[in-house]
mmJSON file of the N, C-alpha and C atoms, coordinates in Angstrom:
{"data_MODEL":{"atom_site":{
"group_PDB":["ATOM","ATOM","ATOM","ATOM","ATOM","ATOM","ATOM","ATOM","ATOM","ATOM","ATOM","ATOM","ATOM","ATOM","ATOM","ATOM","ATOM","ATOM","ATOM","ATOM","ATOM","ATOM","ATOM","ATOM","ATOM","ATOM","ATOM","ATOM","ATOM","ATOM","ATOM","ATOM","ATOM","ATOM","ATOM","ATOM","ATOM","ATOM","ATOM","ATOM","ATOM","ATOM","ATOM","ATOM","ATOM","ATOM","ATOM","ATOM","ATOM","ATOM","ATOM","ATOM","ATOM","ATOM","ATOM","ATOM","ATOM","ATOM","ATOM","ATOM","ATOM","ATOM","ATOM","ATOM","ATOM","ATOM","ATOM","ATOM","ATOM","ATOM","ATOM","ATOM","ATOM","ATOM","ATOM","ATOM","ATOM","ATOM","ATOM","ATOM","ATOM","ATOM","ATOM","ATOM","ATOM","ATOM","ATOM","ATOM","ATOM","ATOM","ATOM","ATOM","ATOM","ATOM","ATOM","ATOM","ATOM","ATOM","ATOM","ATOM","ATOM","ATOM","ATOM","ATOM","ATOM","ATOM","ATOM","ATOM","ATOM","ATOM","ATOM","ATOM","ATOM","ATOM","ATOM","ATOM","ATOM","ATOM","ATOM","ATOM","ATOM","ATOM","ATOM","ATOM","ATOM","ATOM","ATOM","ATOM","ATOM","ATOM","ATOM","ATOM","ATOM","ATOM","ATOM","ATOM","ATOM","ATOM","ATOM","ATOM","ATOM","ATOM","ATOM","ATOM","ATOM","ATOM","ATOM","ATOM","ATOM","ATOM","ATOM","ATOM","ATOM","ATOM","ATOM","ATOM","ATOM","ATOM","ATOM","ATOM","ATOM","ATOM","ATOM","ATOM","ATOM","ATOM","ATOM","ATOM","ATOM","ATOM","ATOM","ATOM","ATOM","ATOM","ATOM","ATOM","ATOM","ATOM","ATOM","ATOM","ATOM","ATOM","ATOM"],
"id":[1,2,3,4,5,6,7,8,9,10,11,12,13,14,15,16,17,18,19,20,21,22,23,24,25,26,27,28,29,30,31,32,33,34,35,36,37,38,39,40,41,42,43,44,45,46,47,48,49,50,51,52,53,54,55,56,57,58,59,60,61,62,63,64,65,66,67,68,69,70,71,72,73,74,75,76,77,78,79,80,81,82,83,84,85,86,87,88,89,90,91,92,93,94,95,96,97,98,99,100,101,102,103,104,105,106,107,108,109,110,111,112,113,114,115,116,117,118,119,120,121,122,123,124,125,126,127,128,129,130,131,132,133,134,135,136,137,138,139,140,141,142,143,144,145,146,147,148,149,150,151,152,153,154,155,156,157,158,159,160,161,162,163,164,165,166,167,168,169,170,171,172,173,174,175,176,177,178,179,180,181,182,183],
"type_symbol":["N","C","C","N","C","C","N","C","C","N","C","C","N","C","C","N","C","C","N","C","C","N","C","C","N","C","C","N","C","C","N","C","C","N","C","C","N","C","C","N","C","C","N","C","C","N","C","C","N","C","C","N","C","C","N","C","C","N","C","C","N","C","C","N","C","C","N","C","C","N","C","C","N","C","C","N","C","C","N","C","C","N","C","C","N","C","C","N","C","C","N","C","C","N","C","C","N","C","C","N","C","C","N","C","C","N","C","C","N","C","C","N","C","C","N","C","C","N","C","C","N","C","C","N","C","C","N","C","C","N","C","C","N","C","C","N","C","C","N","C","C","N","C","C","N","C","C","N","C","C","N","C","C","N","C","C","N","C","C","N","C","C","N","C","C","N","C","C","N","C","C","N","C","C","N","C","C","N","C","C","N","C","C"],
"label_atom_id":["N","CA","C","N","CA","C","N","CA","C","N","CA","C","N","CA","C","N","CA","C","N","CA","C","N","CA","C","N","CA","C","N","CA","C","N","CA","C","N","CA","C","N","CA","C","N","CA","C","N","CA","C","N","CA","C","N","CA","C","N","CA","C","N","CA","C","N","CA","C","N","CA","C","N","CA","C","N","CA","C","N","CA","C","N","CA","C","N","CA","C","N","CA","C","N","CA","C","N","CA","C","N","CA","C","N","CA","C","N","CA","C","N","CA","C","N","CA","C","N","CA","C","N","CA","C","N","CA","C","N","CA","C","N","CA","C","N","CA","C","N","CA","C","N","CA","C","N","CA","C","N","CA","C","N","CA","C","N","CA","C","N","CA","C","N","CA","C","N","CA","C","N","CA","C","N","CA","C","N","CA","C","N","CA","C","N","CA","C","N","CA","C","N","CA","C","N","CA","C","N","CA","C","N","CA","C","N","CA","C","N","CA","C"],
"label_alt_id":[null,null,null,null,null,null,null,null,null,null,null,null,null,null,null,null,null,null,null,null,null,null,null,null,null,null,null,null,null,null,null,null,null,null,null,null,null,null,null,null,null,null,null,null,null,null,null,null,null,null,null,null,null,null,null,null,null,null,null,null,null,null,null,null,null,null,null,null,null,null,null,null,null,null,null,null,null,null,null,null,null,null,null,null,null,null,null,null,null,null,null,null,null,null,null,null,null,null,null,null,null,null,null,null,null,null,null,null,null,null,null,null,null,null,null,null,null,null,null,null,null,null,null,null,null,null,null,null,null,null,null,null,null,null,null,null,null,null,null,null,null,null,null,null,null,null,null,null,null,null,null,null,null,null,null,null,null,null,null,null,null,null,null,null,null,null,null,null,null,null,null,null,null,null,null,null,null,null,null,null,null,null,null],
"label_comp_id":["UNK","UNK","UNK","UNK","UNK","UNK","UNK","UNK","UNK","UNK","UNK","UNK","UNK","UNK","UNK","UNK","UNK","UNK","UNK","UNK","UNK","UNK","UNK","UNK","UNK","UNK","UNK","UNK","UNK","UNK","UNK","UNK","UNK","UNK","UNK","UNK","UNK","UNK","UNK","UNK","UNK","UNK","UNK","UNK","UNK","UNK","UNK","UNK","UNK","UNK","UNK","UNK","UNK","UNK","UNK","UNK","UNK","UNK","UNK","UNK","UNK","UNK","UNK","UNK","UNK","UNK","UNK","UNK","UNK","UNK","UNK","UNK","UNK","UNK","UNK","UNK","UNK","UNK","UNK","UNK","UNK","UNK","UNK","UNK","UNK","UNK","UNK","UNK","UNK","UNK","UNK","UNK","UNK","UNK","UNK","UNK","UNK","UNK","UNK","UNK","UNK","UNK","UNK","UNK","UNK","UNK","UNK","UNK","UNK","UNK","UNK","UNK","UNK","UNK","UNK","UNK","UNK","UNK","UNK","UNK","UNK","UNK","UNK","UNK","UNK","UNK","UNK","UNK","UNK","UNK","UNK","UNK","UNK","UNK","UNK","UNK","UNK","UNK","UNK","UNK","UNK","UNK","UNK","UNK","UNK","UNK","UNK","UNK","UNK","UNK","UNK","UNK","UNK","UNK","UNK","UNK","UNK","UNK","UNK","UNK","UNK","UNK","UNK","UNK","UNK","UNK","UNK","UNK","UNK","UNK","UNK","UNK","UNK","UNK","UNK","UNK","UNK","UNK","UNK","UNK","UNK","UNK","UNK"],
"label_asym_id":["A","A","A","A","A","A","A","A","A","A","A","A","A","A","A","A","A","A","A","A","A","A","A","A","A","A","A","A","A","A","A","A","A","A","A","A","A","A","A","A","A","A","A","A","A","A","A","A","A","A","A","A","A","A","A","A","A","A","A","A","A","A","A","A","A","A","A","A","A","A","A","A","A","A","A","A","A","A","A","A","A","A","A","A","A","A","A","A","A","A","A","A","A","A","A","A","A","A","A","A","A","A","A","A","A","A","A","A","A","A","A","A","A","A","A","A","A","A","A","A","A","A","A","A","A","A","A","A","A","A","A","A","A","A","A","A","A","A","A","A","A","A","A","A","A","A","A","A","A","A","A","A","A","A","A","A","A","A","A","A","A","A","A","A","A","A","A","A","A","A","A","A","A","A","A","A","A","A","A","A","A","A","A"],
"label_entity_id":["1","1","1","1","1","1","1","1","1","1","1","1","1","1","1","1","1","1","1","1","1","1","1","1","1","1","1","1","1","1","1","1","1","1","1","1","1","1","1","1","1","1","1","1","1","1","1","1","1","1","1","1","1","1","1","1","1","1","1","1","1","1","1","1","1","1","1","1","1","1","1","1","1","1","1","1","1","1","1","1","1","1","1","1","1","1","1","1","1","1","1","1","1","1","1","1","1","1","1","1","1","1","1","1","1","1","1","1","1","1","1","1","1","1","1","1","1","1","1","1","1","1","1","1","1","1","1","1","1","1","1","1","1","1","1","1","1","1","1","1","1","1","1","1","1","1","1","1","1","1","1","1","1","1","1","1","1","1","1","1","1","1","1","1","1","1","1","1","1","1","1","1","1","1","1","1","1","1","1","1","1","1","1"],
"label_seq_id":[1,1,1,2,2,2,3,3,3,4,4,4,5,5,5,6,6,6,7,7,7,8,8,8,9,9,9,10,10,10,11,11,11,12,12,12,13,13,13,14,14,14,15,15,15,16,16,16,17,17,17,18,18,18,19,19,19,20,20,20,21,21,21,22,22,22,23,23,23,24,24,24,25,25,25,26,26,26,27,27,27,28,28,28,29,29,29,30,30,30,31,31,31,32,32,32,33,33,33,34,34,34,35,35,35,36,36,36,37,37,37,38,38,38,39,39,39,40,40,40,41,41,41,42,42,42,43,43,43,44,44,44,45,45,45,46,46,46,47,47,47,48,48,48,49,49,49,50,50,50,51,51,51,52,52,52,53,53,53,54,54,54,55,55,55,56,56,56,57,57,57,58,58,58,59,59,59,60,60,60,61,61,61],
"pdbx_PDB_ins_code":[null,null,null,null,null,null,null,null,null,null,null,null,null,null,null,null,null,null,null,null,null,null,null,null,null,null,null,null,null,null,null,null,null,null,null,null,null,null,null,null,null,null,null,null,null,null,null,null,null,null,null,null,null,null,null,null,null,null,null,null,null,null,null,null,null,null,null,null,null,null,null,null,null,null,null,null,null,null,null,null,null,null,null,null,null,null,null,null,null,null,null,null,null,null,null,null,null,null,null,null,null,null,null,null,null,null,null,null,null,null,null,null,null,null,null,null,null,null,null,null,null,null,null,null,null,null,null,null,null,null,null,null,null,null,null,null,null,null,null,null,null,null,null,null,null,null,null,null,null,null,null,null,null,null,null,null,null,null,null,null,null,null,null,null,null,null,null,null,null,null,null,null,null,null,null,null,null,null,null,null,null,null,null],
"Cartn_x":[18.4,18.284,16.932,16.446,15.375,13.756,14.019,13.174,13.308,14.376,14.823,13.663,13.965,13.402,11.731,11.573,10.08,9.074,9.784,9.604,9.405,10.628,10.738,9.563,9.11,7.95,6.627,6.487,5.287,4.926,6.557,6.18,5.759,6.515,6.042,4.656,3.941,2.865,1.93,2.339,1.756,1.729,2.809,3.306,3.678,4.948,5.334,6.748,6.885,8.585,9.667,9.882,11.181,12.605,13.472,14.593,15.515,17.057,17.866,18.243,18.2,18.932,20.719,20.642,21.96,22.823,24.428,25.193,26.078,26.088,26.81,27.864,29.212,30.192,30.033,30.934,31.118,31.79,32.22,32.748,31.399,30.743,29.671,28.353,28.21,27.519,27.902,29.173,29.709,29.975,30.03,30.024,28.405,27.277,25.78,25.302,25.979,25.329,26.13,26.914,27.894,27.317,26.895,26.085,24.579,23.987,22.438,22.773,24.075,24.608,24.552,24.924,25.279,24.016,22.992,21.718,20.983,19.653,18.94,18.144,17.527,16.382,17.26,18.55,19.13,18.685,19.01,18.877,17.431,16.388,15.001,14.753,15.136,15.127,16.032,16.766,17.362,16.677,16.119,15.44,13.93,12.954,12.205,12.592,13.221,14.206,13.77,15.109,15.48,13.87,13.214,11.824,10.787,10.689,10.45,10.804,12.25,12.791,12.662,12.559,12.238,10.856,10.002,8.658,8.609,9.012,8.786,10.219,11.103,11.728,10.981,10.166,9.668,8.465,7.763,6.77,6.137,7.779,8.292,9.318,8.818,9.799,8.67],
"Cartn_y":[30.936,32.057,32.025,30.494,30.811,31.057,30.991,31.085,32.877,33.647,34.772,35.572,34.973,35.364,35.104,34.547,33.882,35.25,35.168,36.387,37.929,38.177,39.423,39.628,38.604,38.469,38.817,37.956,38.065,39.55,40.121,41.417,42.016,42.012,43.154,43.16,42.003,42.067,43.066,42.418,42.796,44.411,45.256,46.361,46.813,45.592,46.331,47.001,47.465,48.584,47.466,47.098,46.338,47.22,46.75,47.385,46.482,47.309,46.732,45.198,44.118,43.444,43.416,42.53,42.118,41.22,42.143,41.186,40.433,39.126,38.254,37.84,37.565,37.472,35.734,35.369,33.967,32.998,33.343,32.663,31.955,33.38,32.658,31.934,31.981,31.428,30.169,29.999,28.494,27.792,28.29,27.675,27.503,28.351,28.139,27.004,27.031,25.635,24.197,24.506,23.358,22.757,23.885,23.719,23.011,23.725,22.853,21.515,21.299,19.691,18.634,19.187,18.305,18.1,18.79,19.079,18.404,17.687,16.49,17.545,18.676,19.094,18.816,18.627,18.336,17.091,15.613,14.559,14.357,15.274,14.966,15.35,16.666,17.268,16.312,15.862,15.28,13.534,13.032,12.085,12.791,13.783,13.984,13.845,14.844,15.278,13.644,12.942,11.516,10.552,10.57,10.033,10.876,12.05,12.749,12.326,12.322,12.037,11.082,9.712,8.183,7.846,8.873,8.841,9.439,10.762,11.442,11.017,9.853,9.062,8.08,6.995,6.006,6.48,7.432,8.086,8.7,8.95,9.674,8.658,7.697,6.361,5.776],
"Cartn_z":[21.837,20.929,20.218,19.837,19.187,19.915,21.217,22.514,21.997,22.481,22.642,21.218,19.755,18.923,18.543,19.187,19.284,20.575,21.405,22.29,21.803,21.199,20.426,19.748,18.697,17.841,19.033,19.595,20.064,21.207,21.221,21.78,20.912,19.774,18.771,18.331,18.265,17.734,18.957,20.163,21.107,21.578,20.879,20.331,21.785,22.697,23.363,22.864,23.647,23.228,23.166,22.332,22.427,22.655,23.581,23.437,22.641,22.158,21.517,21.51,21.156,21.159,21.356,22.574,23.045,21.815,21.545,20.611,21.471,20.933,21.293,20.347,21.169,20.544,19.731,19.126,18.427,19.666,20.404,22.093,22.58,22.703,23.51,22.726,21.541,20.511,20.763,20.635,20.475,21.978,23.026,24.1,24.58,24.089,24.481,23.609,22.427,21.721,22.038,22.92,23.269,25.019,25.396,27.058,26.435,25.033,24.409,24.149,23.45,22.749,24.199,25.043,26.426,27.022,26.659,27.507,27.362,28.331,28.013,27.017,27.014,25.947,24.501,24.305,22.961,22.612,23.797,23.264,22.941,23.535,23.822,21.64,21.702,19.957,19.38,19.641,18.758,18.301,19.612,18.959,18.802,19.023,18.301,16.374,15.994,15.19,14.204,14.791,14.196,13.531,14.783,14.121,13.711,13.084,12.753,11.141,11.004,9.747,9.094,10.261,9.65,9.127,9.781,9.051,7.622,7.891,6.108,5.488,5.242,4.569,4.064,4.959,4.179,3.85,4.03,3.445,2.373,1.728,0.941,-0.454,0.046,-0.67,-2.174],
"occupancy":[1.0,1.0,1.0,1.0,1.0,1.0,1.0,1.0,1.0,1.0,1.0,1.0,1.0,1.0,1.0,1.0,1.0,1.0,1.0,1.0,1.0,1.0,1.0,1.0,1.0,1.0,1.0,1.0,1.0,1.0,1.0,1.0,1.0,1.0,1.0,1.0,1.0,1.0,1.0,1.0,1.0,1.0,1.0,1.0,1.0,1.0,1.0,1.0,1.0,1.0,1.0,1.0,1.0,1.0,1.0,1.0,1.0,1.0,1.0,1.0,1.0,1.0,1.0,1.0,1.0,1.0,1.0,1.0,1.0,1.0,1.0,1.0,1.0,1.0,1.0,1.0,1.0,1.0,1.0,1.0,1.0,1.0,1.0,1.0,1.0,1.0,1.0,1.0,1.0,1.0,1.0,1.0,1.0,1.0,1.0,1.0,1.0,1.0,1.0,1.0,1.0,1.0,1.0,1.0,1.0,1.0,1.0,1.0,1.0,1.0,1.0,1.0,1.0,1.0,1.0,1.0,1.0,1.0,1.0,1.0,1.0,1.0,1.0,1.0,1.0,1.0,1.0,1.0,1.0,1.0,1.0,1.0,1.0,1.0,1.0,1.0,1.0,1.0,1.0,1.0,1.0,1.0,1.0,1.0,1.0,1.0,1.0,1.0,1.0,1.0,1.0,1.0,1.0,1.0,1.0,1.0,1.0,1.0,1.0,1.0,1.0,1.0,1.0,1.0,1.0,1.0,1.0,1.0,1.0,1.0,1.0,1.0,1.0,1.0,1.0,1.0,1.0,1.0,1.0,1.0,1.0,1.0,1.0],
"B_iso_or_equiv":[0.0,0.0,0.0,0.0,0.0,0.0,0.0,0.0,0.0,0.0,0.0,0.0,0.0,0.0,0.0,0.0,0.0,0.0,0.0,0.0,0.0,0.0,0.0,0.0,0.0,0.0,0.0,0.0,0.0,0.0,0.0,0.0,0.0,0.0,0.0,0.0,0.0,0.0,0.0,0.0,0.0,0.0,0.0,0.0,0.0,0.0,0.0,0.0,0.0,0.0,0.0,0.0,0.0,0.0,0.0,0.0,0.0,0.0,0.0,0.0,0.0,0.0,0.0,0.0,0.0,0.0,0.0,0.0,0.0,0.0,0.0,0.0,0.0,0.0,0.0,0.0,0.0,0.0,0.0,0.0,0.0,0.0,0.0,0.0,0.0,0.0,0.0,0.0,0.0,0.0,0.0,0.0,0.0,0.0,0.0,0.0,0.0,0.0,0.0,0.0,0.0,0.0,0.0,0.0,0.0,0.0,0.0,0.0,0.0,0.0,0.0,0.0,0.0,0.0,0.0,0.0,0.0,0.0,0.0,0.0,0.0,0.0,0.0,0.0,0.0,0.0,0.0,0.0,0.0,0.0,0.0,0.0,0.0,0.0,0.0,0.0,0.0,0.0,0.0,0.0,0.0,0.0,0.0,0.0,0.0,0.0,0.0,0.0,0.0,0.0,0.0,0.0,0.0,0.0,0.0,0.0,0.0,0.0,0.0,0.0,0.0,0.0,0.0,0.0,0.0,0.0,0.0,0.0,0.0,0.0,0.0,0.0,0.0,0.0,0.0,0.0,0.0,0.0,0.0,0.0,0.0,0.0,0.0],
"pdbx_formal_charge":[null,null,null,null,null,null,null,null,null,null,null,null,null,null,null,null,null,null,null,null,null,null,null,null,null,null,null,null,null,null,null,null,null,null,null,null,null,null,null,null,null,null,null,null,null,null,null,null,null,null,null,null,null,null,null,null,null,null,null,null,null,null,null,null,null,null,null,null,null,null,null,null,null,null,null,null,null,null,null,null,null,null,null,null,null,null,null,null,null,null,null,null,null,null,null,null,null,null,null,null,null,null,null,null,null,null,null,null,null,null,null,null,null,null,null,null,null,null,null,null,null,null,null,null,null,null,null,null,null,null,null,null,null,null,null,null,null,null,null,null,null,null,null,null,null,null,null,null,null,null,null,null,null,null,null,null,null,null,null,null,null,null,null,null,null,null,null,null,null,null,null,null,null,null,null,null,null,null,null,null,null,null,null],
"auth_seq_id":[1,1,1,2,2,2,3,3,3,4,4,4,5,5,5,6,6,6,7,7,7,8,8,8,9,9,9,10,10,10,11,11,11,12,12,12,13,13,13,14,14,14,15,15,15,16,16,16,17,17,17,18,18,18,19,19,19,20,20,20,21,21,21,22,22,22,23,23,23,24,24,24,25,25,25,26,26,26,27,27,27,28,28,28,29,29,29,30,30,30,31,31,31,32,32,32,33,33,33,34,34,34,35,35,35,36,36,36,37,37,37,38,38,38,39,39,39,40,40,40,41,41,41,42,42,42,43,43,43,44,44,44,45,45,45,46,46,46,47,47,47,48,48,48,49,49,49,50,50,50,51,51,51,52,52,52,53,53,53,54,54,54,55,55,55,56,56,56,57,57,57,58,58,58,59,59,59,60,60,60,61,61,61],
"auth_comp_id":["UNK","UNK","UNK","UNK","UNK","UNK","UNK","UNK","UNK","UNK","UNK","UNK","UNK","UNK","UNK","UNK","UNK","UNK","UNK","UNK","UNK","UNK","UNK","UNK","UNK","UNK","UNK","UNK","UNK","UNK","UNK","UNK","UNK","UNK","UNK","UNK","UNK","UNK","UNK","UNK","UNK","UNK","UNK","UNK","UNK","UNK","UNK","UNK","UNK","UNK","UNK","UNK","UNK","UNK","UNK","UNK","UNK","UNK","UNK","UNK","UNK","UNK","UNK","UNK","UNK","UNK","UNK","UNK","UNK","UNK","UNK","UNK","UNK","UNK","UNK","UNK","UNK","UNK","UNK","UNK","UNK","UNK","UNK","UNK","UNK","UNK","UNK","UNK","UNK","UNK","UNK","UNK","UNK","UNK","UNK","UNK","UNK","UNK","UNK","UNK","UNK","UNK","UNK","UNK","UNK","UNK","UNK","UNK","UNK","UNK","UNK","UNK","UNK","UNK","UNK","UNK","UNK","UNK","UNK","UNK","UNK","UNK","UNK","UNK","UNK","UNK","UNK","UNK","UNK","UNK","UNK","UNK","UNK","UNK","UNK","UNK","UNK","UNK","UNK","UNK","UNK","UNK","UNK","UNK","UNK","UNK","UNK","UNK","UNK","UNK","UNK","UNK","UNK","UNK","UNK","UNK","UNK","UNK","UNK","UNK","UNK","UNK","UNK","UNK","UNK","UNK","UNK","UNK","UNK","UNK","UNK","UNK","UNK","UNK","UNK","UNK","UNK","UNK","UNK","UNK","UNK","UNK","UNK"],
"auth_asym_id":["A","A","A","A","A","A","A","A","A","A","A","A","A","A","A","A","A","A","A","A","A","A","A","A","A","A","A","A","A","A","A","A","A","A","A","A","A","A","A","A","A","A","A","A","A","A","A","A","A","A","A","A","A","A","A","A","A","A","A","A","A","A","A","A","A","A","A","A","A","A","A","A","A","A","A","A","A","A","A","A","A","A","A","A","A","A","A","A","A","A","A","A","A","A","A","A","A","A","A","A","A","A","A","A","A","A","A","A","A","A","A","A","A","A","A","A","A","A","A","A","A","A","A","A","A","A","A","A","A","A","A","A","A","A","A","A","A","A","A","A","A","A","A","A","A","A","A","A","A","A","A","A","A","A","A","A","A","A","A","A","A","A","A","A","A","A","A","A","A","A","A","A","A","A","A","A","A","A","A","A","A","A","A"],
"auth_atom_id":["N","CA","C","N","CA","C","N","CA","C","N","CA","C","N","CA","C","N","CA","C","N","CA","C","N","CA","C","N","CA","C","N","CA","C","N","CA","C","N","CA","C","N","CA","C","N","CA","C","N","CA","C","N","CA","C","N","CA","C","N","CA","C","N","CA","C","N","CA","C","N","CA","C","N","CA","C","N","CA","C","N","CA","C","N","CA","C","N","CA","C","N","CA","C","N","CA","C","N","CA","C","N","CA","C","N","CA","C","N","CA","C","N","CA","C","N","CA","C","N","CA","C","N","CA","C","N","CA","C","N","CA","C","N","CA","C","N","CA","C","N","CA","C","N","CA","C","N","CA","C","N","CA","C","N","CA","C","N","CA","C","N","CA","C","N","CA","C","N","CA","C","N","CA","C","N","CA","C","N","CA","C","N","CA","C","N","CA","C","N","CA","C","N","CA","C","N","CA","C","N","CA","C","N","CA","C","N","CA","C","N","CA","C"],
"pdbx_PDB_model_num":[1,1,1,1,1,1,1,1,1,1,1,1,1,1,1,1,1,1,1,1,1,1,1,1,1,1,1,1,1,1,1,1,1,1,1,1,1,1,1,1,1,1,1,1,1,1,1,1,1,1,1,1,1,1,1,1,1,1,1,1,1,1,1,1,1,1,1,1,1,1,1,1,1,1,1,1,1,1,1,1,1,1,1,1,1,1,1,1,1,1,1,1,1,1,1,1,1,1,1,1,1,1,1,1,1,1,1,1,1,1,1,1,1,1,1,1,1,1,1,1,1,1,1,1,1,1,1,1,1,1,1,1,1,1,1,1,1,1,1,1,1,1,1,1,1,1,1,1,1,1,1,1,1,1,1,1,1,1,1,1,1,1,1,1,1,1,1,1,1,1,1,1,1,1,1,1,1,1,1,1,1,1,1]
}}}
């Protein structure tokens, strides 16, 4: 989704025609972030993420 919105942006600037955005139900919200949770690009963000945090913790100490 946030690929999806990052796109949108850079059409608009680009001032192409955006059409409507597609609604998605809460089904598939929650089964696409459940296919991301299982996904190696999750574990990859998720330890970016983690040491990301351990730096501006003791940094921040």
């Amino acid at each position: 989704m946030g690929n999806r919105i990052i796109d949108l942006y850079h059409d608009m600037l680009q001032g192409v025609d955006i059409s409507p955005v597609e609604e998605i139900s809460f089904v598939d919200h929650i089964m696409s972030e459940q296919t991301y949770e299982s996904s190696k690009r999750f574990q990859k963000d998720q330890a970016f993420g983690m040491s990301n945090l351990l730096i501006f913790q003791t940094s921040h100490l």
